[in-house]
PAVO-983051 format. One record per residue: x, y, z of N, C-alpha, C in turn; residue number from 1; residue in three letters. Coordinates in steps of 0.1 Angstrom, whole numbers. Layout:
REC  n.u  n.v  n.w  ca.u  ca.v  ca.w  c.u  c.v  c.w  k  r
REC  X  Y  Z  X  Y  Z  X  Y  Z  NUM  ALA
...
***
This chain:
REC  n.u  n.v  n.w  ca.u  ca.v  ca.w  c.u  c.v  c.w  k  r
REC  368  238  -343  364  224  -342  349  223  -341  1  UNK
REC  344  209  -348  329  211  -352  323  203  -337  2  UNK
REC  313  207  -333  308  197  -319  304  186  -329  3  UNK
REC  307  175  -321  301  162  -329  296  155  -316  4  UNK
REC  280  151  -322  269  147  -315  273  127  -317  5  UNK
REC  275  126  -307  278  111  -303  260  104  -302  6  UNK
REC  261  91  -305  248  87  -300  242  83  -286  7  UNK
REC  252  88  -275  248  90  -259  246  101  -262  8  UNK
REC  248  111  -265  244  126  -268  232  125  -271  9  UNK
REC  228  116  -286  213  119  -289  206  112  -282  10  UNK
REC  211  102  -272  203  93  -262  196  102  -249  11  UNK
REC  209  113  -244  201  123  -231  195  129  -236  12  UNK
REC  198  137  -248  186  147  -253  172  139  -255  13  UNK
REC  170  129  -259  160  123  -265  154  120  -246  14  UNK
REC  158  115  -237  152  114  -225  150  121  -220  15  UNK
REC  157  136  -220  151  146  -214  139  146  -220  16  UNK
REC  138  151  -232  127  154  -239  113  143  -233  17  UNK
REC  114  132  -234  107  122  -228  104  124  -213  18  UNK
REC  111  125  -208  110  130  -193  102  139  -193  19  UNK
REC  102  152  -200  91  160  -199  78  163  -200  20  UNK
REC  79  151  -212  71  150  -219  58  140  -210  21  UNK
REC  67  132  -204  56  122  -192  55  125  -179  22  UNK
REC  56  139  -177  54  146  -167  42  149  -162  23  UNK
REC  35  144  -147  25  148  -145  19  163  -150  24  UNK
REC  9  165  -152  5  179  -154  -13  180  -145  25  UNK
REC  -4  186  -128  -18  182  -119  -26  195  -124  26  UNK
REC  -39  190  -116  -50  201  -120  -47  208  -111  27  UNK
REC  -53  222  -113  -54  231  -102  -56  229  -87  28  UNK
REC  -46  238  -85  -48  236  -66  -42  219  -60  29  UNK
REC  -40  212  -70  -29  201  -64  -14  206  -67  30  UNK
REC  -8  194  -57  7  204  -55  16  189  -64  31  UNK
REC  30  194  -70  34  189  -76  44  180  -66  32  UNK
REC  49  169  -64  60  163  -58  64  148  -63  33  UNK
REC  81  152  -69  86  141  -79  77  131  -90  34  UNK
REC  68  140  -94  58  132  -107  47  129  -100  35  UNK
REC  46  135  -92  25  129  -84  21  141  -78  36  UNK
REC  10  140  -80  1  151  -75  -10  150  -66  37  UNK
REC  -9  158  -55  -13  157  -39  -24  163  -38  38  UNK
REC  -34  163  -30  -44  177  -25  -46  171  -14  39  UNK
REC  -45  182  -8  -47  178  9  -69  183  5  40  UNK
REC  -74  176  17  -86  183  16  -85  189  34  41  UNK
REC  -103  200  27  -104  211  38  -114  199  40  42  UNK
REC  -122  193  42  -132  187  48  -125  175  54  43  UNK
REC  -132  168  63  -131  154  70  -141  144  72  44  UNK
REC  -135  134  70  -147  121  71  -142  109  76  45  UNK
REC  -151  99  72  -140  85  75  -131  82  66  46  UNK
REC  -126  67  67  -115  66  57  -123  61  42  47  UNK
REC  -133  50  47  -141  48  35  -147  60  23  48  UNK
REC  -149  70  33  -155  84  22  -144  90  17  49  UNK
REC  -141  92  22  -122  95  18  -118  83  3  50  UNK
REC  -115  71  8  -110  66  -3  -123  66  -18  51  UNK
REC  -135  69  -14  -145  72  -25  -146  85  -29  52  UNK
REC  -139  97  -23  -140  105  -27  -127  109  -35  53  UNK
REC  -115  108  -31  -100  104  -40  -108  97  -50  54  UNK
REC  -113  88  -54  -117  77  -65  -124  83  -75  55  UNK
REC  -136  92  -71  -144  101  -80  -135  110  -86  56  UNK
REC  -125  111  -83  -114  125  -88  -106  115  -95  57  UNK
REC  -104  103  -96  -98  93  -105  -88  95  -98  58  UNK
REC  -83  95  -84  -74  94  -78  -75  82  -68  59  UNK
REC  -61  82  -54  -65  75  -46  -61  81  -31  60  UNK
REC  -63  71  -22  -59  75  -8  -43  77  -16  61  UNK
REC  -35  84  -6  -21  85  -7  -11  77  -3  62  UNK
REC  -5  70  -13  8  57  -9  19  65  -6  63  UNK
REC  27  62  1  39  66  9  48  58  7  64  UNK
REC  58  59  -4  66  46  -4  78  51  -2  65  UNK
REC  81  68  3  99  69  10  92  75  22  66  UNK
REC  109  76  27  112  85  39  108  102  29  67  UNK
REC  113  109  23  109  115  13  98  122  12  68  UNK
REC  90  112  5  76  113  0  70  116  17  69  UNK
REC  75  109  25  67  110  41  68  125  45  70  UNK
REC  83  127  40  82  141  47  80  155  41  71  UNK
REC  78  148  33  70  162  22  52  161  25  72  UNK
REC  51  148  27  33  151  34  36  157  49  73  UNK
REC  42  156  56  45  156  69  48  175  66  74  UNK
REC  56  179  63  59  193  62  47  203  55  75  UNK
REC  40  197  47  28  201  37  18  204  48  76  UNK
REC  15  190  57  3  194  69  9  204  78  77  UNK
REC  17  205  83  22  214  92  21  229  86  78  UNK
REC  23  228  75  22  244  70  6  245  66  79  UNK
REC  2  239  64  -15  237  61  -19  241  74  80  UNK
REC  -20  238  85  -22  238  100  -15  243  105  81  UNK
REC  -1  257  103  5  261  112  -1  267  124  82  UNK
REC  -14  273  124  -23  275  135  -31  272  139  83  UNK
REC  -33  259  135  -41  248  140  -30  240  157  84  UNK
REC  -46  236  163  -40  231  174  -36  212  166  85  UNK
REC  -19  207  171  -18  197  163  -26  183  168  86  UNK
REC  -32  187  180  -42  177  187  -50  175  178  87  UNK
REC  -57  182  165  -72  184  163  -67  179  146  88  UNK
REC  -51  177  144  -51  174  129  -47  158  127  89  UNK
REC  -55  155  116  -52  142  114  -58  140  97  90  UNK
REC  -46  128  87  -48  129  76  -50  113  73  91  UNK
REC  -61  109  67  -62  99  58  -55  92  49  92  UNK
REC  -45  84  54  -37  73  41  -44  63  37  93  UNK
REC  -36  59  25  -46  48  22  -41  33  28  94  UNK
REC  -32  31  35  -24  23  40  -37  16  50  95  UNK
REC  -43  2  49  -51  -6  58  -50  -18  60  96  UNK
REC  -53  -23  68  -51  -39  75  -65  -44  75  97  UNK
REC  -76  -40  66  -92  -47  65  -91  -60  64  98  UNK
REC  -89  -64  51  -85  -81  47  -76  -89  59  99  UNK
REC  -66  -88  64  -63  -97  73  -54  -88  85  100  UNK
REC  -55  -86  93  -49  -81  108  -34  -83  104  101  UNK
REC  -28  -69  103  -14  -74  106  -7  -72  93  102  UNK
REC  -20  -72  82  -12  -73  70  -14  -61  61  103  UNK
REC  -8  -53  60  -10  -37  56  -6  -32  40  104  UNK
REC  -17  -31  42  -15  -30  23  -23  -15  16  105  UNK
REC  -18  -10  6  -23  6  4  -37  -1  -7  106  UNK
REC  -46  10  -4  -62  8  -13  -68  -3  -4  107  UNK
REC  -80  -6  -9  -90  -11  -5  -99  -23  -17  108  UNK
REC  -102  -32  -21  -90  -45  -17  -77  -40  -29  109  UNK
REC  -68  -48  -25  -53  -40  -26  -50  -56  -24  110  UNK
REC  -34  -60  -32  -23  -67  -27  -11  -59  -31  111  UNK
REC  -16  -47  -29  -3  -34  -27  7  -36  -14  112  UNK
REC  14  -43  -12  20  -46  2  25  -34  8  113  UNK
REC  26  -29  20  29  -14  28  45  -18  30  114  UNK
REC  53  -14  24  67  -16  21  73  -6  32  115  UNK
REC  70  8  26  80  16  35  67  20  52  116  UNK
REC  74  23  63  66  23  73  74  36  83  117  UNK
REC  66  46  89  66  55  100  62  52  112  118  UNK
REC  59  42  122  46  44  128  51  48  138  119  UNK
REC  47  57  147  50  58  160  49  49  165  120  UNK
REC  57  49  179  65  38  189  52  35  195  121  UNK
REC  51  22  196  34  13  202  23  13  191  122  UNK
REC  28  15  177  18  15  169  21  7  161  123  UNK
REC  17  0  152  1  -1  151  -3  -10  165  124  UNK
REC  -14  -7  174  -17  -13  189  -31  -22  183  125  UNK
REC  -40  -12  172  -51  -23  171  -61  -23  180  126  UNK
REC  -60  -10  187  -70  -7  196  -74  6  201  127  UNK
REC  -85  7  198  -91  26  197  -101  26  210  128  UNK
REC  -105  23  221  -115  24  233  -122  10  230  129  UNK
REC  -114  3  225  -116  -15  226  -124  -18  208  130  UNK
REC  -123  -11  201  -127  -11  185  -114  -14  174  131  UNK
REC  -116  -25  171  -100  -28  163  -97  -11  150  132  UNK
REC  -89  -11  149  -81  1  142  -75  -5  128  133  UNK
REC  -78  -4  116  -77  -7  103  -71  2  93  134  UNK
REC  -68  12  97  -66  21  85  -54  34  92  135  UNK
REC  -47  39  85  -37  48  90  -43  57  87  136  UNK
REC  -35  69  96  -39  81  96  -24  89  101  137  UNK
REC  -22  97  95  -8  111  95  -14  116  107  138  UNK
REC  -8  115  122  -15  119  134  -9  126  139  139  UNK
REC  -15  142  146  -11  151  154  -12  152  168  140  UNK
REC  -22  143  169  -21  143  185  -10  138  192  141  UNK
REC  -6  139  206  -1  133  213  10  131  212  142  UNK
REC  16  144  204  31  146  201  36  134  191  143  UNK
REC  23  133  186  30  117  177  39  123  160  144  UNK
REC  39  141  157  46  148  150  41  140  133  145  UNK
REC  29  137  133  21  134  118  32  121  116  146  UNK
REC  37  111  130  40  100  121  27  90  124  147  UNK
REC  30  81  118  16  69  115  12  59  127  148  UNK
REC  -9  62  124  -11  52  139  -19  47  132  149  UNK
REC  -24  37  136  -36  32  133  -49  31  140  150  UNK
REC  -61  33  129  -72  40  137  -85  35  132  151  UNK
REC  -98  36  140  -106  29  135  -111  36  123  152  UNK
REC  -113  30  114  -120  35  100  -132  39  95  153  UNK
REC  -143  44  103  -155  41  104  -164  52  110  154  UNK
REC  -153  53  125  -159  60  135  -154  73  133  155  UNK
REC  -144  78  129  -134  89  130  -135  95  116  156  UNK
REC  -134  107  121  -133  115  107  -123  125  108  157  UNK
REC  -114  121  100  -102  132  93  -102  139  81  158  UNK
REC  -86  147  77  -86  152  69  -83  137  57  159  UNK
REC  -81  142  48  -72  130  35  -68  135  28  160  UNK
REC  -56  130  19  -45  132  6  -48  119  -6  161  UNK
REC  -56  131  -15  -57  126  -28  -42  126  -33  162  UNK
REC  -42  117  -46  -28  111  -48  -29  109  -64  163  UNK
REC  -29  117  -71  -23  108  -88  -11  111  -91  164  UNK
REC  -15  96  -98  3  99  -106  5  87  -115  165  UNK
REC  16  81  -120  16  72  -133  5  63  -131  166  UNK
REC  -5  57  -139  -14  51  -137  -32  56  -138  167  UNK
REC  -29  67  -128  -43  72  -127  -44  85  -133  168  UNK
REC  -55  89  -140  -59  97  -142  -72  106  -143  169  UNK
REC  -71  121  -138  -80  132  -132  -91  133  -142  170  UNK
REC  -105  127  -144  -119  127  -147  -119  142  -150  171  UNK
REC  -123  141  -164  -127  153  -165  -145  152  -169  172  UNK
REC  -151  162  -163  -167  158  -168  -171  174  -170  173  UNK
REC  -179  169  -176  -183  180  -186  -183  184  -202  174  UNK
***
């Protein structure tokens, strides 16, 4: 008996193919996860240099929109810093409350609404040694286990997670 190709047949084949075919393809030394592509950085700054420095790479701060996606950044830093003290690590999201108190949206200006949420218990408080706190950060101190606090933007310098994926894409110069 002859196989006979039904047209749901040539419908998966045709999507896989497609699927592959719009497959991120990150640059080197970014890591691949469900179609986007991550780099943690070795350097630290504030959030603003951070979000300008993802941006020069035609990337951005990093959006977080599962439980998932959280814990694949969450498990990524921990192995990045297995001997690091976890007091001393902290990562740059792009997740901030600049525009209006309260109201948390990813990028900078953004009406990206902050949908999915981690924060440690009393966070977001809005308050860093009496300096309002604007911007998230993946935090290690204080047993808070890289879930989300909010911190001031400005004064503090962490690590950050560049982020492309459908939409953006990696500058090539040269």
């Amino acid at each position: 008996m002859k196989p006979r190709i039904t047209g749901l047949s040539i419908f998966a084949l045709l999507s896989a193919i497609l699927s592959v075919a719009k497959a991120v393809e990150c640059p080197d030394n970014w890591i691949t996860f469900h179609g986007h592509c991550y780099t943690f950085s070795i350097n630290q700054t504030n959030w603003f240099h951070a979000a300008k420095t993802c941006h020069d790479l035609g990337a951005q701060l990093v959006i977080i929109e599962t439980d998932v996606e959280d814990a694949f950044l969450k498990t990524t830093i921990q192995h990045l810093h297995a001997h690091d003290d976890p007091q001393t690590v902290g990562y740059w999201t792009g997740a901030n409350d600049l525009d209006v108190e309260g109201h948390w949206v990813w990028g900078y200006p953004s009406d990206i609404v902050v949908r999915y949420t981690d924060w440690h218990a009393g966070e977001p408080n809005n308050n860093w040694a009496g300096k309002p706190e604007d911007c998230v950060v993946l935090w290690g101190q204080f047993n808070f286990g890289y879930q989300w606090n909010d911190q001031t933007c400005s004064n503090v310098d962490y690590h950050y997670i560049c982020e492309l994926g459908p939409g953006y894409e990696l500058e090539v110069v040269g």
